[in-house]
C-alpha positions in Angstrom: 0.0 0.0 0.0 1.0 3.3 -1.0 0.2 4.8 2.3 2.6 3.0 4.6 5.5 4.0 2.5 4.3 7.4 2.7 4.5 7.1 6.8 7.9 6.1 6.3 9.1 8.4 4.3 7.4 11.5 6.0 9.6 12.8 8.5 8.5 14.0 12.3 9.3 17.4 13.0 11.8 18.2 16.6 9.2 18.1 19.3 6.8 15.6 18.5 6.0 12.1 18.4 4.0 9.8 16.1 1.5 7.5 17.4 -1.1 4.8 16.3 -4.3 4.9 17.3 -6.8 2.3 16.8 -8.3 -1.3 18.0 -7.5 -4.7 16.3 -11.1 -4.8 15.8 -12.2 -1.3 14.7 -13.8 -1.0 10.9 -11.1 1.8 10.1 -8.2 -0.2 11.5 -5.2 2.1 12.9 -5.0 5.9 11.9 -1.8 7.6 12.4 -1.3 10.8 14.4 1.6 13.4 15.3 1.1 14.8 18.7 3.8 17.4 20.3 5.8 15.5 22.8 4.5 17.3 25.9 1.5 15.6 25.5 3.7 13.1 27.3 3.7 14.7 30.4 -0.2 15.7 30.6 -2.1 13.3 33.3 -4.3 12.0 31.0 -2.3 10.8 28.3 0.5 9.6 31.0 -3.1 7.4 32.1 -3.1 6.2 28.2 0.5 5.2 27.6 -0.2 3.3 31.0 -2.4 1.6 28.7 -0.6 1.0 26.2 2.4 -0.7 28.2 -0.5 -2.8 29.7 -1.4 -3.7 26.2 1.4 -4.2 23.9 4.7 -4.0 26.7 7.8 -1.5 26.1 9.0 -3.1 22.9 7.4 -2.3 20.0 8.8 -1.4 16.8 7.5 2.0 14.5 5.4 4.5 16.2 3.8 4.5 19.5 0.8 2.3 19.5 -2.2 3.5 21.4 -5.2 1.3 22.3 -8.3 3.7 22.1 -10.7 4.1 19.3 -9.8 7.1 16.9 -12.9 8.8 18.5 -11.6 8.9 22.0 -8.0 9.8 21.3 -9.6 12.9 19.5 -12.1 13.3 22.5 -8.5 13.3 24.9 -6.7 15.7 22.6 -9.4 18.2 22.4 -9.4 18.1 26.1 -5.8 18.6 25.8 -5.4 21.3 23.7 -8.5 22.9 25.5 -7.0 22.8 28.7 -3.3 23.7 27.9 -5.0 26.9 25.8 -6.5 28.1 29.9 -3.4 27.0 31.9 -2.1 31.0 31.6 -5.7 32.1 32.7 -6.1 29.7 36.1 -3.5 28.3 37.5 -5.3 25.0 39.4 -5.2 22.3 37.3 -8.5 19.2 37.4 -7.7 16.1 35.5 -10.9 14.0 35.6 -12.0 11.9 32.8 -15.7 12.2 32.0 -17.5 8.7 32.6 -18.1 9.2 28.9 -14.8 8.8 27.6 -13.5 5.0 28.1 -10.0 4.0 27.5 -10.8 0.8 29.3 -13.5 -0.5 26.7 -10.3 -1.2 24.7 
């Protein structure tokens, strides 16, 4: 497929990370994302690559893999981007999932 030499041949940028997101048994199969790294360090995506280690260890090969449907790694990002766009207005910091948005059904 042409699309897979594409992702090898397209180069990250300093400062961020490629990741695959998707489950074995989702219609769409994996999509491929490039998130800055300090996503790294946010409290929700630490509780993902938790996940992730849970799911498929330390030692894969190729880009992080994520196990959440597309829908909820966009749902996370969102709140991501949403909340790192306040942190200069308020300087407390909540970090609780919504019931709504399930890593776990993975």
């Amino acid at each position: 497929m042409s699309s897979m030499q594409e992702d090898k041949k397209s180069k990250v940028k300093k400062g961020w990370l490629a990741v695959r997101v998707g489950l074995e048994d989702e219609d769409g199969g994996f999509q491929r994302f490039v998130i800055p790294i300090s996503y790294l360090y946010h409290p929700l995506f630490k509780r993902l690559l938790e996940k992730a280690h849970e799911v498929y260890g330390y030692h894969t090969t190729g880009p992080l893999r994520v196990p959440c449907s597309v829908d909820d790694f966009l749902h996370l990002r969102w709140r991501i981007e949403k909340e790192s766009s306040h942190h200069s207005h308020h300087s407390h910091h909540h970090h609780h999932l919504p019931s709504s948005l399930s890593f776990y059904s993975c």
